[in-house]
N, C-alpha and C positions, 0 to 999 in steps of 0.2 A: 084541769090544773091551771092556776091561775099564771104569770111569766110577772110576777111583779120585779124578781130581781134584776131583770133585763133594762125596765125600765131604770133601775140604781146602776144599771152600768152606763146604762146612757149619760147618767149625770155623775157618775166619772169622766167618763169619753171628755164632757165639758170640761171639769174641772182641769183635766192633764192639758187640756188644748189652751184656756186662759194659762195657764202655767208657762208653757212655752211659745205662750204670744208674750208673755209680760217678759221673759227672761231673752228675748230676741229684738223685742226693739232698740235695746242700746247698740245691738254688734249690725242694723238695716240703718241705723243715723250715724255712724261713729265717722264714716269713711266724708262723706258730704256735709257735715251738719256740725259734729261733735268733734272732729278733728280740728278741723279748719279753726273753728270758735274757741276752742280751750287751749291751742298749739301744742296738741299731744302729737307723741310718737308710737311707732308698735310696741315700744317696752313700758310703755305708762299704760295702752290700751290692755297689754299682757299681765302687768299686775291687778288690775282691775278686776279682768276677767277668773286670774287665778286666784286672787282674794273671796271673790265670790265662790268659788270652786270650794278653799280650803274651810271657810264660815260655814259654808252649808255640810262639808264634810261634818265639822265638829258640830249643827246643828242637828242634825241627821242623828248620831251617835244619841240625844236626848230625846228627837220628837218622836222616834215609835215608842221611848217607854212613857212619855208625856200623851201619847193617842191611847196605849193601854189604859193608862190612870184616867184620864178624863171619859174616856167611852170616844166611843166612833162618831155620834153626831158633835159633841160640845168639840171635840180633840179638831177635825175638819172645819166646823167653824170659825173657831180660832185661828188656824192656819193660813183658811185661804183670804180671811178679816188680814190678818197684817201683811201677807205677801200682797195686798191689792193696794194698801195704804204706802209700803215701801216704794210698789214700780210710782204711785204717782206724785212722791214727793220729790223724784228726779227730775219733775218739770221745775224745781227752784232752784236747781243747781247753778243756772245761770247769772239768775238773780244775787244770789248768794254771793259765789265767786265775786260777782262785781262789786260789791258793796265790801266785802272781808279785804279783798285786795285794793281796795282804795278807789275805784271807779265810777264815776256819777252814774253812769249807766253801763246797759251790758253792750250798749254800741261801740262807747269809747273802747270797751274792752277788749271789741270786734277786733279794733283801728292797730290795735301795738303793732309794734314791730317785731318780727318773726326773728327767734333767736335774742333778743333782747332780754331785759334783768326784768321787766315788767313782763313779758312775756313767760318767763319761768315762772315769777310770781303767779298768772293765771294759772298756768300750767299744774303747779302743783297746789294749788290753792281749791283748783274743780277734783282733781283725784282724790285727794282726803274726804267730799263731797260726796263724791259719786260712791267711793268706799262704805261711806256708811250708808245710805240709799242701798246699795247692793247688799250689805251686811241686813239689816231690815228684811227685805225680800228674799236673801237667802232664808231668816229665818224664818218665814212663813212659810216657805216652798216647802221646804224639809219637812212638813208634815204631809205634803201629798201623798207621797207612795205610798210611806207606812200607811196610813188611813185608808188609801182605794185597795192596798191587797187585803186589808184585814177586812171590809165590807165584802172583797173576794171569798173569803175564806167563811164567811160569815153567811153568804148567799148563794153558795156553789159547791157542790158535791167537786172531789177531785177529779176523777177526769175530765171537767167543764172550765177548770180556770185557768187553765193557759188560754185556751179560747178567750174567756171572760176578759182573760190581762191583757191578750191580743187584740182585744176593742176598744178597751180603754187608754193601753198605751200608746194605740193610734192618736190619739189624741196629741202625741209629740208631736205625730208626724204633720198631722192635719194643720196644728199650732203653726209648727215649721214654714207647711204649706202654705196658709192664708197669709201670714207675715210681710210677706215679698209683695204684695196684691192690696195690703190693706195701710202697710207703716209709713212707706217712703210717701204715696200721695196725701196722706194724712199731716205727714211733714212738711212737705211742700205745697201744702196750703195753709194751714193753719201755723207751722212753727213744729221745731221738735218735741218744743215742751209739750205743747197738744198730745203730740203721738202714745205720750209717754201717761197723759191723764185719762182717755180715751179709753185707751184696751186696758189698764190698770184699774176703770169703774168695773170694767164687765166680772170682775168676781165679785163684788158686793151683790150685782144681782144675781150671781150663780145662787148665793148666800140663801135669798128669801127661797128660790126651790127647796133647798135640802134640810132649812127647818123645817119643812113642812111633808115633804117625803118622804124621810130617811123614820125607821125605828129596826128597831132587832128582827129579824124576820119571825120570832114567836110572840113578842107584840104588835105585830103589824096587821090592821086592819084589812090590809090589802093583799096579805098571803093567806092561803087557804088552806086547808089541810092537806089536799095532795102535794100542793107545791112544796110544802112544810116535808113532808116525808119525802118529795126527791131530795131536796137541801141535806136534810140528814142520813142521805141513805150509806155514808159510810159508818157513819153511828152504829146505824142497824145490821151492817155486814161485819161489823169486830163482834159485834154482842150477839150474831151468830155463829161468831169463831170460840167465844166465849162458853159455849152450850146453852145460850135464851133464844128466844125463840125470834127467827129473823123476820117470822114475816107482821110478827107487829113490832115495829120500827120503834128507835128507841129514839125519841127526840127530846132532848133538853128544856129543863123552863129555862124561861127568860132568868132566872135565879144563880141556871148554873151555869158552871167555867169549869172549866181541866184547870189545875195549880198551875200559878205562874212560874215562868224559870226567874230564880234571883238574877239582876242583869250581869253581875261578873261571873254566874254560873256558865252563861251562855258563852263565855271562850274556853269552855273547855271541849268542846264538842268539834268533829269533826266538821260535821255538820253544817258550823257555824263556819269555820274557816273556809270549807269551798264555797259558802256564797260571797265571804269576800273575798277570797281571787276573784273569782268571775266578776264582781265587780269593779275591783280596783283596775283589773288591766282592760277593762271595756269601757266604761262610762266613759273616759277623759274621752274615747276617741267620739265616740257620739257631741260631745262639747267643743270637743276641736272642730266638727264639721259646723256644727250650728253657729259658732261663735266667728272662725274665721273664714268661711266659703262666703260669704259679702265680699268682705275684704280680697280673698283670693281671685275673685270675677274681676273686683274693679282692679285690681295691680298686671294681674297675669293680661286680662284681656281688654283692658277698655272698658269694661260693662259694669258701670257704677249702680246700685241698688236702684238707683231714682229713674233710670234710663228702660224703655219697654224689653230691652235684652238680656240686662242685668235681673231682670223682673219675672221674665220666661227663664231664665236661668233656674234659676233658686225656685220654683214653680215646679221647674219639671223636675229637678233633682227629687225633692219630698213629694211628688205626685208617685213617680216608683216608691217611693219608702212608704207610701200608704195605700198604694194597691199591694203589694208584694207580703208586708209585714204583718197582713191580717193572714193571712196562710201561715204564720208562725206559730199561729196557737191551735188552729186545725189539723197539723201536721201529729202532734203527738198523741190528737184524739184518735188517728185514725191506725197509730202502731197500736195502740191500745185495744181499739173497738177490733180493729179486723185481726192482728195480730198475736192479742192475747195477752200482750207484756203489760209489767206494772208501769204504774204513771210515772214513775221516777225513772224507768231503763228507756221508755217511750222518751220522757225530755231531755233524756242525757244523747238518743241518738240523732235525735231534732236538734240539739244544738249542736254537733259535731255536723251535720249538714252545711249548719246556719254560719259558722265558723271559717267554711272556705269562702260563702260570699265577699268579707270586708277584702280579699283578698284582689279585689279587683281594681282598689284604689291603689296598688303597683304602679299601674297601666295610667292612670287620670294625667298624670303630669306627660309620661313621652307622649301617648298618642295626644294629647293636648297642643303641645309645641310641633311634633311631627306632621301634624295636619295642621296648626294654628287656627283651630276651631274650640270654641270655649263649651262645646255640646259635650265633648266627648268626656272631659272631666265629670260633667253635669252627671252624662248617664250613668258614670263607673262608680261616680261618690255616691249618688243612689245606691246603686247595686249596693255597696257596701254599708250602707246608710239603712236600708230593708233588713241585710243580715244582722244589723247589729241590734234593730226593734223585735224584727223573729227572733233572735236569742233571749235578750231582754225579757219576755213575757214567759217565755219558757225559766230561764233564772228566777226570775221573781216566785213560780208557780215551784219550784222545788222548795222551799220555805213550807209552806203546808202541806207538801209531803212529808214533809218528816219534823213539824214542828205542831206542837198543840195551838190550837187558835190564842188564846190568851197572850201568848209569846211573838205571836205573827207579826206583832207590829216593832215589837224590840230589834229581833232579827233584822228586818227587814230597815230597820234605823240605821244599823251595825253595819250593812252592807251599805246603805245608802253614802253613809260617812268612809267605807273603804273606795268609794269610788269615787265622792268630792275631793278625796285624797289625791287619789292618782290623777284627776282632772288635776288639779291645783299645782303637779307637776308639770304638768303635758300643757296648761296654759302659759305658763312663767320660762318654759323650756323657749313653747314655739312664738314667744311675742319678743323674745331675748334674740334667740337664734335670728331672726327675719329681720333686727336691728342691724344686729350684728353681721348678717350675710350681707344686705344692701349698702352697707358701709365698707365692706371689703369690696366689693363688685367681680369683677375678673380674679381676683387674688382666692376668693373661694368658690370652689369647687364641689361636686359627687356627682360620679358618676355619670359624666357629661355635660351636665349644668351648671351655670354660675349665677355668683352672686342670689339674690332673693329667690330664684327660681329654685336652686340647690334647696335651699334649705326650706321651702316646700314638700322638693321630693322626699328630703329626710321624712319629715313627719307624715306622709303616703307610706314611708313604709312601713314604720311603728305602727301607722292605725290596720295595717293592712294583715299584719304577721300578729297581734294581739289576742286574737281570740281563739287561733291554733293553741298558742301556748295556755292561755287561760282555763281551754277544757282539757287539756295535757296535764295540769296540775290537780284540777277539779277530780277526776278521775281520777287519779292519785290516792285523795284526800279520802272520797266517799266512792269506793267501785262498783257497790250496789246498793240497789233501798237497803234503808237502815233508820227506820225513826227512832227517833229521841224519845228514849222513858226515863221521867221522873221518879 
């Protein structure tokens, strides 16, 4: 049997990893680079980030049924073509700003005076800027997932693709990882704008592989017939439930499809709705860690992105979130294989596992300050950071339990937009809040903390207590396999 579709996860794996290299180098410059230069505050840096969050929600909502209507190769090219063109037109930002606000150059712009009328001028002249640069690259990103689950679903029998989503969703984490290793010295030598042109090419040439890679796996030169019949072996186990005969495997031409769900059909479905819970009250926290743990290093502890501590920081947080979170898709292989359960009771008990891990970001702020060691947050946000990737791949892989391929990518839009939702929340909440606490100081409090530190711990505990409630509801919604018939 041939493993070609391994090789198509690998260039997933890449794809998700440019994805969350290109959507992290704004939150690795912002603190040394992009602050200072545009005299923004955390509530301008929090609009920003939640703009992004809410575009990609409502882009989301259109690019799985825009990946079904185009097909998986053209839908993926398209995507990752304008999210690579959006991260690198944020190196004009600069440029821009100075000239719109009236500046010979971006020096003079440098030079204002902090607090001043020209100074707001900059200020809010680069965030309408940056807004649509972010706008841009949301709408390209928005087509990854839908597209790498439906090539999931397209090249992997179901008990294989949480695994499968489990290697490729590594690719956040990987992204995450390199980030800290790769942005700040790139910055600091060449300029931020560099940073921002640099890992922004690298998906044009993801590009030239997956023209030439990607086909349907019953077009594809490079799958064989056995491998063709493991792909389809759930095919061949309905159509032996059916009374045809299972052991010759019933496999699809390239021609055909299961009917599509009309896309306002698809909120009538249970179905539909616990993949967005589970998305809405999770994503934002995974976005909150990525977007402000820079920022949390250099405030809380001294340790600015650019500095070799701030660098092992943020390194070793997503090194646990990517050794940990490839076990999240192996775990439900193995309720399954050894245990006998269906794929869909196997990932609902995998992510009730994966649910108490974020629970450890309680603990990142006291034992943080308790000891005044910036490790100990590093390892607990991890910890929390892995459960929330091992869930993730398990979420994403119940869509094809219970959804016909043709639709896998609509779904999978649907949830992607319930959770730029609730990011879009959990940004604008915690870039508001952390204005707002550092400007009270001693006057605000929780829970023994004041000022900016409080209002940290707040959003520890939201991200921490999010995914109990999420599969609380989940289960609720859908308590056992139950696919969707048309």
């Amino acid at each position: 049997m041939t493993n070609w579709r391994w090789w198509l996860c690998s260039l997933l794996f890449v794809a998700t990893t440019v994805n969350y290299l290109d959507r992290q180098v704004l939150s690795l410059t912002y603190e040394e680079f992009i602050k200072p230069e545009f005299h923004w505050t955390d509530a301008n840096y929090g609009t920003i980030t939640s703009f992004f969050s809410i575009f990609y929600a409502i882009c989301c909502l259109f690019a799985g049924k825009f990946v079904d209507w185009m097909g998986t190769k053209k839908g993926y090219l398209i995507a990752i073509g304008v999210w690579s063109a959006g991260a690198c037109l944020h190196a004009a930002c600069g440029w821009a700003t100075a000239h719109i606000a009236g500046f010979g150059s971006v020096a003079a712009m440098r030079a204002v005076e902090i607090g001043s009328n020209a100074a707001l001028a900059v200020s809010t002249t680069s965030v309408y800027l940056f807004l649509l640069c972010r706008g841009i690259l949301a709408l390209g990103e928005a087509g990854n997932f839908p597209a790498a689950i439906k090539v999931t679903a397209e090249y992997f029998p179901k008990k294989d693709r949480a695994f499968a989503t489990s290697i490729f969703n590594a690719g956040a984490s990987v992204g995450a990882l390199a980030a800290p290793l790769l942005i700040p010295p790139l910055a600091l030598k060449f300029g931020w704008e560099w940073a921002f042109i640099i890992i922004g090419g690298l998906g044009f040439i993801w590009m030239f592989f997956w023209a030439f890679m990607y086909d349907k796996p019953e077009k594809s030169k490079r799958v064989n017939e056995a491998e063709l019949a493991y792909i389809h072996q759930d095919d061949a186990e309905m159509a032996g439930q059916a009374g045809h005969d299972a052991s010759s495997p019933v496999i699809p031409s390239a021609s055909e499809e299961s009917p599509s769900i009309p896309f306002i059909k698809c909120f009538k479905y249970r179905q539909t709705w616990s993949f967005i819970v589970g998305k809405f009250f999770t994503d934002g926290v995974w976005w909150f860690f990525l977007f402000w743990a820079p920022s949390y290093f250099s405030n809380q502890f001294h340790a600015p992105a650019t500095s070799p501590l701030g660098q092992w920081l943020i390194f070793t947080l997503y090194l646990i979130v990517t050794v940990i979170s490839i076990g999240g898709g192996y775990l439900p292989k193995v309720f399954v294989d050894k245990k006998g359960m269906n794929p869909y009771a196997g990932r609902m008990l995998a992510m009730l596992i994966f649910a108490f891990f974020p629970l450890a970001a309680l603990f990142a702020q006291p034992l943080g300050i308790r000891f005044d060691s910036p490790w100990w947050p590093a390892i607990l946000i991890g910890l929390a950071g892995a459960g929330h990737q091992a869930w993730s791949a398990n979420l994403f892989s119940t869509i094809g339990d219970m959804f016909p391929k043709s639709t896998i990518a609509s779904i999978t839009g649907i949830g992607a937009m319930a959770g730029g939702l609730g990011s879009m929340i959990i940004q604008k909440v915690a870039g508001n809040l952390f204005t707002y606490a550092e400007s009270q100081g001693a006057a605000f409090t929780f829970l023994g903390f004041e000022g900016k530190p409080a209002g940290y711990f707040i959003m520890f505990c939201f991200c921490g207590l999010a995914y109990i409630i999420a599969w609380s509801i989940m289960k609720s919604l859908v308590p056992k396999y139950k696919p969707v018939e048309i």
